[in-house]
C-alpha positions as CSV (number, residue, x, y, z in Angstrom):
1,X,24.2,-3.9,-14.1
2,X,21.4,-6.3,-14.8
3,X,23.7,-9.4,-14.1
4,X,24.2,-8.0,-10.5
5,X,20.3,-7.1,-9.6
6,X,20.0,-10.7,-10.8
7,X,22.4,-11.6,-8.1
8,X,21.1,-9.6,-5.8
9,X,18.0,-11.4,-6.0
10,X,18.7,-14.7,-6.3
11,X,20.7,-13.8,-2.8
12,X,17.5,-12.3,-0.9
13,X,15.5,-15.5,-1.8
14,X,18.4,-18.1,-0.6
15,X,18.1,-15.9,2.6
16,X,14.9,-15.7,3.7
17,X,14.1,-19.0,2.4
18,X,16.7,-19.7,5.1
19,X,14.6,-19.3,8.3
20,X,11.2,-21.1,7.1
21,X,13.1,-24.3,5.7
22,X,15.3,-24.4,8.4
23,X,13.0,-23.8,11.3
24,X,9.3,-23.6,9.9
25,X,7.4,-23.5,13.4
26,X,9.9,-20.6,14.3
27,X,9.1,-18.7,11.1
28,X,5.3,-19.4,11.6
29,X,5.8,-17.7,14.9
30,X,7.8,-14.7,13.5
31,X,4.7,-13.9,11.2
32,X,2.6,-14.1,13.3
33,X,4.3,-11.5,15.4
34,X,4.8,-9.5,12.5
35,X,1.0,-9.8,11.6
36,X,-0.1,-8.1,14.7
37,X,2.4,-5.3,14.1
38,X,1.0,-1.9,13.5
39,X,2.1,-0.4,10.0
40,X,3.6,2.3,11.3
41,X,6.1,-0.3,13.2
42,X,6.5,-2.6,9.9
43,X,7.3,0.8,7.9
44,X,10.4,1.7,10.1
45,X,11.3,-1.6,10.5
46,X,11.5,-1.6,6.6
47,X,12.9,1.7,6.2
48,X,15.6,0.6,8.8
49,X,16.3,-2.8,6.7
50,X,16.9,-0.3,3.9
51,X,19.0,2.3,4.9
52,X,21.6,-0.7,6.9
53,X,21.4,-2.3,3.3
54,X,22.2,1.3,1.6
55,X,25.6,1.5,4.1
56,X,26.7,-2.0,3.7
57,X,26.4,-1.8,0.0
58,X,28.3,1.4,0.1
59,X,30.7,0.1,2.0
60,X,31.0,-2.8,0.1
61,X,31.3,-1.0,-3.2
């Protein structure tokens, strides 16, 4: 169990190292945009990231 949250991780660094190593003005503009969110808007954005990761890793599993 600990192995795989280990995995799990080291897999949501490699991603979203992605974006700011492969384009870093295009990242720079993505926080920016995020930055002048409103929380309410960041908090379902999250809570959407979640659940879509809940179903795939049901799905998955």
């Amino acid at each position: 169990m600990a192995e795989a949250l280990w995995v799990g991780l080291a897999l949501l660094l490699i991603f979203e190292g992605m974006m700011p190593f492969i384009n870093p003005e295009s990242a720079r503009r993505m926080y920016a945009m995020m930055a002048a969110q409103s929380n309410q808007s960041l908090r379902t954005a999250g809570l959407l990231a979640m659940v879509i990761g809940l179903i795939i890793l049901y799905l998955v599993r």
